[in-house]
C-alpha positions in Angstrom: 159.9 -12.4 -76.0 160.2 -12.3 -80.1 157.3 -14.5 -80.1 155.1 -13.3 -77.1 155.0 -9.4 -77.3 152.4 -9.2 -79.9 149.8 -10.7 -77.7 150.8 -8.8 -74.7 150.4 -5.6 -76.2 147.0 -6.1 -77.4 146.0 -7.7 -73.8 147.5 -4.4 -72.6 145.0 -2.8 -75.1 142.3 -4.2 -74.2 142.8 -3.6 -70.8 142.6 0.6 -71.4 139.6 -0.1 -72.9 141.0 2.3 -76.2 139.5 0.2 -78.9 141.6 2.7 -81.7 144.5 1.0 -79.4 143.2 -2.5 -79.7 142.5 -2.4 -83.2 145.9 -1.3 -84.0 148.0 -3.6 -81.7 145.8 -6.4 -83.5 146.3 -5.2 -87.0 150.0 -4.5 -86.5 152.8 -6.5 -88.0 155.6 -7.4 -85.7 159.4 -7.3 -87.1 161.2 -10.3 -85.0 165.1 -8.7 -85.3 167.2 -10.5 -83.3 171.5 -10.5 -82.5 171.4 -13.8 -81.2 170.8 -16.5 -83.8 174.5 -17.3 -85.3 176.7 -18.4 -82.7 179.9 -17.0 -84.8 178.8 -13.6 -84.1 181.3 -11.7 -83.2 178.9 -8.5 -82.1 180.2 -5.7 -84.9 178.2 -3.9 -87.2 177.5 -4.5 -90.8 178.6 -0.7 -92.1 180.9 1.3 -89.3 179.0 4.4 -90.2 175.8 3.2 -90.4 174.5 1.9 -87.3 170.8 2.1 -88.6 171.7 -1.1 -91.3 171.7 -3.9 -88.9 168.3 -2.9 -88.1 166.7 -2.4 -91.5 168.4 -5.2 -93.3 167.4 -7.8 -90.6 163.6 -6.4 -91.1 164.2 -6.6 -94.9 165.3 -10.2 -94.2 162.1 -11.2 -93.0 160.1 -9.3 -95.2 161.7 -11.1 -98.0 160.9 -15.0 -97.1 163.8 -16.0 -98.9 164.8 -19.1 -97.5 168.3 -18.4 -97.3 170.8 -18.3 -94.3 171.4 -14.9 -93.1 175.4 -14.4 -94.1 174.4 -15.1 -97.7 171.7 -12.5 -97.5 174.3 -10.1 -95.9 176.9 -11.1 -98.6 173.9 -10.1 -101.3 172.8 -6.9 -100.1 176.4 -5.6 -99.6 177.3 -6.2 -103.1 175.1 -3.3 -104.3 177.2 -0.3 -103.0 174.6 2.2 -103.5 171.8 0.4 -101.5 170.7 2.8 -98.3 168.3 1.2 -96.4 167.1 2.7 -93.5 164.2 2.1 -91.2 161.9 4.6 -92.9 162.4 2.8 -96.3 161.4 -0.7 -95.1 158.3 1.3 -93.8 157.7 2.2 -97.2 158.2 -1.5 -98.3 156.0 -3.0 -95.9 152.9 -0.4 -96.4 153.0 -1.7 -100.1 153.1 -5.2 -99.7 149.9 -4.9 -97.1 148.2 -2.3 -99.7 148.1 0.1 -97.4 147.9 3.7 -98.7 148.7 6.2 -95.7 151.6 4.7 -94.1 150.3 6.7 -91.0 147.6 3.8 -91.0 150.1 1.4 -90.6 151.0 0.2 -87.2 154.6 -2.1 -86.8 155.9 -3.9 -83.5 159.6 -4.1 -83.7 161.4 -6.5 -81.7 164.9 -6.5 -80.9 166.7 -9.1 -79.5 169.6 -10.2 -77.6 171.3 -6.6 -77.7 174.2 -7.4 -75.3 175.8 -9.8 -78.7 176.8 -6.1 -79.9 180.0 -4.9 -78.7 180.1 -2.7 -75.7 182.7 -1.2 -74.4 181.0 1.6 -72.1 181.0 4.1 -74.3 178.8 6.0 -76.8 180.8 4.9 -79.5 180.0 1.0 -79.4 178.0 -0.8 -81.7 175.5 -1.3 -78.5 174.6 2.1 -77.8 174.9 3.3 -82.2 172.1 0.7 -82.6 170.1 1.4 -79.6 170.4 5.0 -81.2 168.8 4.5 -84.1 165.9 2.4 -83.0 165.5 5.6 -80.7 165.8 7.8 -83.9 163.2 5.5 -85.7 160.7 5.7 -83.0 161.1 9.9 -82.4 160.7 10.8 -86.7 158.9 8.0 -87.9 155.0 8.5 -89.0 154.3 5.1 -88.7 152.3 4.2 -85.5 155.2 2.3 -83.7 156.1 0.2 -81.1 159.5 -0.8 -80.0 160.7 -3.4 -77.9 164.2 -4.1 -77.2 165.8 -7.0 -75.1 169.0 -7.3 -73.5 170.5 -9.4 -70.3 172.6 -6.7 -69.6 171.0 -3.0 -68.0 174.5 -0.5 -67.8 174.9 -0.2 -71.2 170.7 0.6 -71.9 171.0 3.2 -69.0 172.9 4.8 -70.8 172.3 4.4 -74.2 168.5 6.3 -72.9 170.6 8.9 -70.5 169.2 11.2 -72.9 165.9 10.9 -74.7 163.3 12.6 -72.7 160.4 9.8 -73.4 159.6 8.1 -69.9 161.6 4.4 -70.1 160.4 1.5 -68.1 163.0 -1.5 -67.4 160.7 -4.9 -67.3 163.1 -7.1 -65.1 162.2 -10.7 -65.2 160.6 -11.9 -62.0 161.5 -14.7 -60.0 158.7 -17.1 -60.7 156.9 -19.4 -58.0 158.2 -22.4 -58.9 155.2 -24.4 -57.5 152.9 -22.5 -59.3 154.4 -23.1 -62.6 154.8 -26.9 -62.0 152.9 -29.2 -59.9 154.7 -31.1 -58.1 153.9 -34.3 -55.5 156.8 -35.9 -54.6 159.0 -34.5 -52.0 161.9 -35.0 -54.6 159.9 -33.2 -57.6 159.4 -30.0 -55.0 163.6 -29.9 -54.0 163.5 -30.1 -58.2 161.7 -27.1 -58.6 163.2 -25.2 -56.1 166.6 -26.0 -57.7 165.4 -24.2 -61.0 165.7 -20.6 -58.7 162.3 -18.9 -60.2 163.7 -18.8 -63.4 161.5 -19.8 -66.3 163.4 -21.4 -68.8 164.9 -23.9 -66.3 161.7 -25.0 -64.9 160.0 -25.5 -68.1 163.4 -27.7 -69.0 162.8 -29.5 -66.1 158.9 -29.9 -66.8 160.0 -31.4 -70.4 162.7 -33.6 -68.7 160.1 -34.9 -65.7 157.5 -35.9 -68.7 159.5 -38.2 -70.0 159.5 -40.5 -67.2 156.4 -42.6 -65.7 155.2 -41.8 -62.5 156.9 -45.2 -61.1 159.7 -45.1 -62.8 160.2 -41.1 -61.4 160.2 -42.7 -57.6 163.4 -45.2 -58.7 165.8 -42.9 -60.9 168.2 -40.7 -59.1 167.6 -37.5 -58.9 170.8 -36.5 -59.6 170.5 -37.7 -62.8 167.6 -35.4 -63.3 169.6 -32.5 -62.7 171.9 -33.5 -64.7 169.9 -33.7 -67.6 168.0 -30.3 -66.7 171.9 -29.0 -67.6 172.4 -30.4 -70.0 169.2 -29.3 -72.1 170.0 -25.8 -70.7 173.4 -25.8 -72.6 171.7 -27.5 -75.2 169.4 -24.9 -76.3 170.4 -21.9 -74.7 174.2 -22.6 -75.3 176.5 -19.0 -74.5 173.0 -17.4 -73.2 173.3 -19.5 -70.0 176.7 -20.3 -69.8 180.1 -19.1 -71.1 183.8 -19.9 -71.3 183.8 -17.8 -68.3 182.2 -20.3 -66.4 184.8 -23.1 -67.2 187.7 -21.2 -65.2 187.8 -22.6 -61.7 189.6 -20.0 -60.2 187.2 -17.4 -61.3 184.2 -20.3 -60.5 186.0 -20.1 -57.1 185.7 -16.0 -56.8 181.4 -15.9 -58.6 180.7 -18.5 -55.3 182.6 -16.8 -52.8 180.5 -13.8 -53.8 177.3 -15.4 -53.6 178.1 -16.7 -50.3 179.4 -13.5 -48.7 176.1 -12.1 -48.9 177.4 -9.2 -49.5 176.0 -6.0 -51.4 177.2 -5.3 -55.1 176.2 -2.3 -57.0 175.9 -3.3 -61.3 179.0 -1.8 -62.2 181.6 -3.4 -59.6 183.5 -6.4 -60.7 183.2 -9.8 -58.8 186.8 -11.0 -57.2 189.7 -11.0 -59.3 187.4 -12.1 -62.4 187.1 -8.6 -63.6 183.5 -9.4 -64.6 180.6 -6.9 -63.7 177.1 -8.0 -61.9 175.5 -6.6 -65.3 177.8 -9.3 -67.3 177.8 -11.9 -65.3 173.9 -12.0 -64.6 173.4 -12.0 -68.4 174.2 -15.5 -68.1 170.6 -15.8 -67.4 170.6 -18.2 -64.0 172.3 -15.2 -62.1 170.0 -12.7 -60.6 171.1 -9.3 -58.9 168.3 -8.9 -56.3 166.8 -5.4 -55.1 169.1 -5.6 -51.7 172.0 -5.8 -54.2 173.1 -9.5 -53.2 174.2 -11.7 -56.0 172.2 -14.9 -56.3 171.6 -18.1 -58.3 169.9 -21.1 -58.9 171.0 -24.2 -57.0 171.6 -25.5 -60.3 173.9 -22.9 -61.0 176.1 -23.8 -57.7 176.2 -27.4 -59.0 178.0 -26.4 -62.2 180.1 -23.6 -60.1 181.2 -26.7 -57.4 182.1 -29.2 -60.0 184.2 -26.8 -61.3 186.2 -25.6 -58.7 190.0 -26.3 -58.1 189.9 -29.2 -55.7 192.5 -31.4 -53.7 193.6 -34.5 -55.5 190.9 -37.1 -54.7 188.5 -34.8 -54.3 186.6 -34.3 -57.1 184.9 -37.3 -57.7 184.3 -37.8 -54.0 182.5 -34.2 -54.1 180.8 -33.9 -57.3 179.2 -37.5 -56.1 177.3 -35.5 -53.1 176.7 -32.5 -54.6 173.3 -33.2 -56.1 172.2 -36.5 -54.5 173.0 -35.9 -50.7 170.7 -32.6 -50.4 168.4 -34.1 -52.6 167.1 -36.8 -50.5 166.1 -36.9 -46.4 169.3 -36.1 -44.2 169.8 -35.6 -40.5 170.0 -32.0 -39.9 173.6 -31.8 -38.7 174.5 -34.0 -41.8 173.1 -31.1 -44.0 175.2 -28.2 -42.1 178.3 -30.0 -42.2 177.4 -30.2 -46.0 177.2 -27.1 -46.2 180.2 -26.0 -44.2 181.9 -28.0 -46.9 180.8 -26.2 -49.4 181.9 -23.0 -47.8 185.6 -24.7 -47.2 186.1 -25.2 -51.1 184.5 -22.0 -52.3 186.8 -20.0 -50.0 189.7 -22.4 -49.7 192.6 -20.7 -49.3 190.7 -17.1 -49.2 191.2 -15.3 -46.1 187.6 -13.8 -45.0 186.1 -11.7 -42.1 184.4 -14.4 -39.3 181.7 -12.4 -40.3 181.5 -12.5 -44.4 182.3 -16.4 -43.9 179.4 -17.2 -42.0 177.4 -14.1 -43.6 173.4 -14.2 -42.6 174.3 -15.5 -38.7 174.2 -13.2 -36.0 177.2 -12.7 -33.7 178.4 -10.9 -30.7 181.6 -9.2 -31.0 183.7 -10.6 -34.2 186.0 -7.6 -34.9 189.0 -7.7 -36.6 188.3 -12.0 -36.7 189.1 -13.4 -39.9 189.2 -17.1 -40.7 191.5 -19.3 -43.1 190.6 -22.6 -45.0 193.9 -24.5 -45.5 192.4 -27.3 -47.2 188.6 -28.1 -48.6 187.2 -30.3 -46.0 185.5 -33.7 -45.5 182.7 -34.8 -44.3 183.0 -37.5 -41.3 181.0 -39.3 -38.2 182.8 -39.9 -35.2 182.3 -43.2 -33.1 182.4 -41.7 -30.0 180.8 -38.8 -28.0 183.9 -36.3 -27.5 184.3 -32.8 -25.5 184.4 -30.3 -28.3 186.6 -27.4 -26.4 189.5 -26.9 -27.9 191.8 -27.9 -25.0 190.2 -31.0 -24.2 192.3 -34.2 -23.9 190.3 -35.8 -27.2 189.7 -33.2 -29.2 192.6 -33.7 -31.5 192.7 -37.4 -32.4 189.1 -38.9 -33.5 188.0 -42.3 -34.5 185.2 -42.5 -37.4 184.5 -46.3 -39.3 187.4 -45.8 -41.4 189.9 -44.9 -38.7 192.0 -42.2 -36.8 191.4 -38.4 -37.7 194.1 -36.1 -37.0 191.8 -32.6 -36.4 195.2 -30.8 -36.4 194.9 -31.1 -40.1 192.0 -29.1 -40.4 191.0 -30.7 -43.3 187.6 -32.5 -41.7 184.1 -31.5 -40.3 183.2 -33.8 -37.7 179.6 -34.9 -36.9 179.7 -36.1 -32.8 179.0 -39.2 -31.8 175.8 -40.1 -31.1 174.7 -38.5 -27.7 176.7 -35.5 -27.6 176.0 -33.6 -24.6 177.1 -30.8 -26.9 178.7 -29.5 -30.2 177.0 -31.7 -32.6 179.3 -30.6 -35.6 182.6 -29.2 -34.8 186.0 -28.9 -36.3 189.4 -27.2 -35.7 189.6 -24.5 -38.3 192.4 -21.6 -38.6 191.6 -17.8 -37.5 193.8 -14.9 -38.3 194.3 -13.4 -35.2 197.5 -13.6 -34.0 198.1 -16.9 -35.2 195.3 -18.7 -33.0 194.2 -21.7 -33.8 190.6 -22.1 -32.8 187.9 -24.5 -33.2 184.4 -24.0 -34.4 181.3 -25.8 -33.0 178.0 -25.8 -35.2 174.9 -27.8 -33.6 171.5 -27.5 -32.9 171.1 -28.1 -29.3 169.6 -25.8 -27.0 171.9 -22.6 -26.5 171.9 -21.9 -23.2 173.3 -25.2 -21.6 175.6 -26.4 -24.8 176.8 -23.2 -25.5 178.6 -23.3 -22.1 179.8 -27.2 -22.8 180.9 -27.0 -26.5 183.2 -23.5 -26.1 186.3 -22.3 -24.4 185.8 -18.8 -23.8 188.8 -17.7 -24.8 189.7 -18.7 -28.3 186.7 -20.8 -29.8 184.4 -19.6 -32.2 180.1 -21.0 -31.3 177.5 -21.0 -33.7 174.2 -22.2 -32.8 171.7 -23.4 -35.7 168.4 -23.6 -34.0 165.6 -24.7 -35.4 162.9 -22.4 -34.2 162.6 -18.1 -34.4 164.8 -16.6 -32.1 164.4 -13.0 -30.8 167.4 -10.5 -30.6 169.7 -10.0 -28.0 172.8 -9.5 -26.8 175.6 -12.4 -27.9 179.0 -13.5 -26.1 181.9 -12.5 -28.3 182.2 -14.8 -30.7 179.0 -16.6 -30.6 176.6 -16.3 -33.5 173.1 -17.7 -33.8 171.3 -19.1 -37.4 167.7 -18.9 -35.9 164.7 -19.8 -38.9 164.8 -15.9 -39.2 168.2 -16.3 -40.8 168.0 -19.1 -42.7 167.0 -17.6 -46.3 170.1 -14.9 -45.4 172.4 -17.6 -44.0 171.3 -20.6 -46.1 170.9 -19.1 -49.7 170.0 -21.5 -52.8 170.6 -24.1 -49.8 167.4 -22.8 -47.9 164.5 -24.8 -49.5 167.3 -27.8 -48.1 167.8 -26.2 -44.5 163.7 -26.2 -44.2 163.6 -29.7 -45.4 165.7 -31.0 -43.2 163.7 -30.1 -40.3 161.2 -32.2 -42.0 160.1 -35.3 -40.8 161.8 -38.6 -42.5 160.2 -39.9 -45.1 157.2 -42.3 -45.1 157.8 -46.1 -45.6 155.0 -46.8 -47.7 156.1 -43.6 -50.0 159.5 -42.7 -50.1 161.5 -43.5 -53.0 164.1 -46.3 -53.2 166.5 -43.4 -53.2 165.6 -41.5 -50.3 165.4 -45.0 -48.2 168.8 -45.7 -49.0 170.1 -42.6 -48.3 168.7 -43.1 -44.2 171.8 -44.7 -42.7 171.9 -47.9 -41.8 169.6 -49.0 -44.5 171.3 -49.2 -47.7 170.4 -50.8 -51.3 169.7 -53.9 -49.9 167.3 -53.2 -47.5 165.8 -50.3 -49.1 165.3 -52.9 -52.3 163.4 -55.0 -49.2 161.0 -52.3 -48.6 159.9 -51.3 -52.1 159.3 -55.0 -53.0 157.5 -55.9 -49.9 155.6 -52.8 -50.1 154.0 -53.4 -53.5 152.2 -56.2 -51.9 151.2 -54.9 -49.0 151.6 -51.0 -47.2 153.7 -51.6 -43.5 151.1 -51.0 -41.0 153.0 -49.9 -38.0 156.9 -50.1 -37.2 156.5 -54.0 -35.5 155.0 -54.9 -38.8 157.8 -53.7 -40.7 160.4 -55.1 -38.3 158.7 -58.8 -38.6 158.3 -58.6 -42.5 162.1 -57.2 -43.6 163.5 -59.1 -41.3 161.9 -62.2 -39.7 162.7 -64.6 -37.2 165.8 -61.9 -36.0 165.4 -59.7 -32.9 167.8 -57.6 -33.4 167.8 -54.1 -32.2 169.6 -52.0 -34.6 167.3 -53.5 -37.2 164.3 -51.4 -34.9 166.1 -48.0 -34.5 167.2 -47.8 -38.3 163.2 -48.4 -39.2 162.2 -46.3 -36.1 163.3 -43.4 -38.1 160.9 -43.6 -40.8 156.4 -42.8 -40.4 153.8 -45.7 -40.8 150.5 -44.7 -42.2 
């Protein structure tokens, strides 16, 4: 902004077509006063009763060119008890070191900076509304033709601090940026990259430096979890306490900011998230939060990542999680592989948080859900069962499962469980914990056609349906305790997980294009295989699906070896 403003103000100029306008805003000088370049500061002013002073001796400081650090300035200047240098004066200072005789001639940008490092606690008698104050007084007495510009990540406090002055006051919210508009992207992996970033432009010109780095080639091998990490780590890097904050490092209150992001539920700026006791305002000055227009509290994907690693987990669980987190969604996945994903993520972000049916699977539409809540005893796992098994709650098989590793006891209700292959019904189902007088119900999630596996995958009277179709679905009426995810939902249902639900649909990856790490990720290829691919590949592109079977793995006529390939396009 410091370094910007100047040029937008005479593009604003010249756009009015005042040319007195534009040939101010091109001859003025722009005062760069910023709050947030020493990390040790602790946000209170430099003289109690003079608020003015941490204006004017910042704009002094640049005047003067010195070349010294900023505390010794300070340390300088405070030395000479009689120095009163106010806003006005510098004014004076500055019109003589440009020669400039009428210091109504004169025309000054000043920029102020990170505003929310000043202490704040609400009232008119913090350091943030005194100094916001006098810039106000500066701009109301002062002859010189001025322009000010003040930045902060926080909007309560500025509300109030121009309650007020009767001037007209416009708040610039950053937008949310078109990702792939800002960088072009060609991979499938570089376009789930950009959409992590959330429309916010620092991250995706982090990510932009981070992507350079690599050759083209090289980019189709790496992980791309590893770019994300590194897209995090830069962010901290640079940006340190504007991104994130000791805040952040608390799981418990990680645990409450995801809850609240999930809930899809309606915050005004003021009201405090959970148990945290931090406002929207606060936490959204955190810079990869956003508070949209509806009121919902949003993020970047990247942001989840660092909220899920964080969170309190079951022994055994963390690495097993913070392994998936970024690589599974990043990469080609069966549909029902990505819902039970993200009903996993749902299990550890309210584990142990009793929840309305209805707030835990906010976005979905359901018939009657009243007075419904639902319990996660333990975060879950994800798992593939052998078998095809009836998924109503009182069938014969519905509480012991087989998967590749062995028995699972659903009783548990520690496990989401993806149906054998073939399911008639209830592709993704698990036996989860309502509050509603002491039922224990089970919860069926697929994406089979409603009408016929609606009536297969449910008992009536206690389980809980939701159907995740992959087309639009028009309203009407729903069975009590049925709910519907239709494409009409998903950006409500799905969140910074959305860009992932659309994918999904997708169809697999090419062959001939994919990277080695989305072919491993298909099952039943793996490293070796997918090592096959790329290498045979650079000699020659597979032409169809019988020349791929006959050159990765010859002399063999085996048919598994054709259904895992059958999965991927030949052009």
């Amino acid at each position: 902004m410091l370094d910007e403003m100047k040029g937008m103000l005479c593009k604003a100029a010249v756009q009015s077509k005042n040319q007195e306008l534009v040939n101010r805003m091109e001859s003025a000088y722009v005062f760069r006063v910023t709050f947030g370049n020493d990390p040790a500061y602790d946000g209170s002013l430099l003289d109690s009763n003079n608020p003015e002073f941490d204006i004017s001796y910042r704009m002094i400081y640049q005047l003067a060119k010195l070349g010294i650090v900023w505390d010794v300035f300070v340390s300088t200047l405070t030395n000479f008890t009689s120095l009163e240098l106010r806003i006005k004066q510098v004014m004076v200072i500055l019109a003589k070191l440009e020669e400039i005789s009428n210091v109504e001639d004169m025309s000054v940008i000043l920029c102020v900076d990170d505003l929310q490092k000043l202490t704040n606690n609400g009232t008119m008698n913090c350091a943030f509304y005194r100094v916001l104050a006098s810039v106000c007084k500066f701009l109301n007495s002062s002859t010189v033709f001025a322009v000010c510009v003040c930045s902060a990540t926080i909007q309560s406090p500025v509300e109030l601090a121009l309650s007020d002055p009767r001037q007209k006051c416009v708040f610039l919210v950053p937008p949310v940026l078109r990702g792939n508009r800002v960088l072009k992207s060609t991979t499938r992996l570089e376009k789930q990259l950009v959409d992590d970033m959330g429309g916010h432009g620092r991250a995706l010109e982090t990510l932009q430096e981070v992507l350079s780095r690599y050759e083209k080639e090289k980019l189709k091998r790496i992980d791309p979890g590893f770019i994300v990490d590194e897209v995090y780590d830069e962010l901290q890097l640079q940006y340190g306490g504007s991104f994130f904050s000791k805040f952040l490092e608390e799981p418990l209150q990680c645990q409450d900011i995801l809850a609240a992001i999930l809930s899809r539920r309606r915050y005004n700026l003021d009201e405090t998230v959970g148990k945290t006791g931090m406002t929207i305002d606060r936490l959204r000055s955190f810079g990869l939060f956003q508070w949209t227009h509806e009121g919902y509290l949003e993020c970047a994907f990247i942001v989840l990542v660092i909220l899920m690693r964080r969170l309190p987990k079951e022994l055994g669980e963390v690495d097993n999680f913070n392994e998936h987190i970024t690589r599974s969604g990043l990469v080609w996945q069966r549909f029902e592989q990505f819902v039970a994903f993200y009903r996993r993520v749902k299990s550890i972000a309210y584990c142990q948080i009793p929840v309305e049916l209805s707030t835990f699977h906010a976005g979905a539409r359901f018939g009657s859900v009243n007075g419904v809540d639902i319990e996660e005893l333990h975060p879950r796992r994800v798992v593939e069962a052998v078998h095809r098994h009836n998924t109503k709650s009182g069938a014969k098989d519905s509480m012991i499962l087989t998967d590749r590793h062995g028995h699972i006891d659903m009783s548990k209700m520690n496990t989401i469980v993806i149906n054998g292959a073939g399911a008639p019904a209830g592709d993704i189902f698990m036996r989860v914990q309502l509050m509603i007088d002491g039922q224990q119900v089970q919860c069926n999630e697929t994406k089979k056609r409603m009408s016929k596996s609606g009536q297969k995958a449910i008992n009536a009277d206690s389980d809980v349906f939701l159907f995740i179709a992959s087309a639009q679905a028009t309203k009407f009426a729903l069975p009590p305790r049925c709910g519907i995810v239709s494409t009409n939902e998903f950006k409500h249902y799905f969140g910074a997980f959305a860009s992932r639900s659309y994918r999904s649909f997708l169809e697999p990856p090419n062959i001939n294009t994919a990277s080695y790490h989305e072919l491993k990720r298909i099952e039943g290829v793996g490293k070796t295989t997918a090592k096959k691919i790329v290498d045979e590949r650079e000699m020659r592109a597979f032409s169809s699906l019988e020349d791929a079977v006959n050159r990765l793995f010859p002399g063999t006529e085996c048919k598994k070896n054709t259904e895992i390939l059958s999965a991927m396009h030949f052009d």
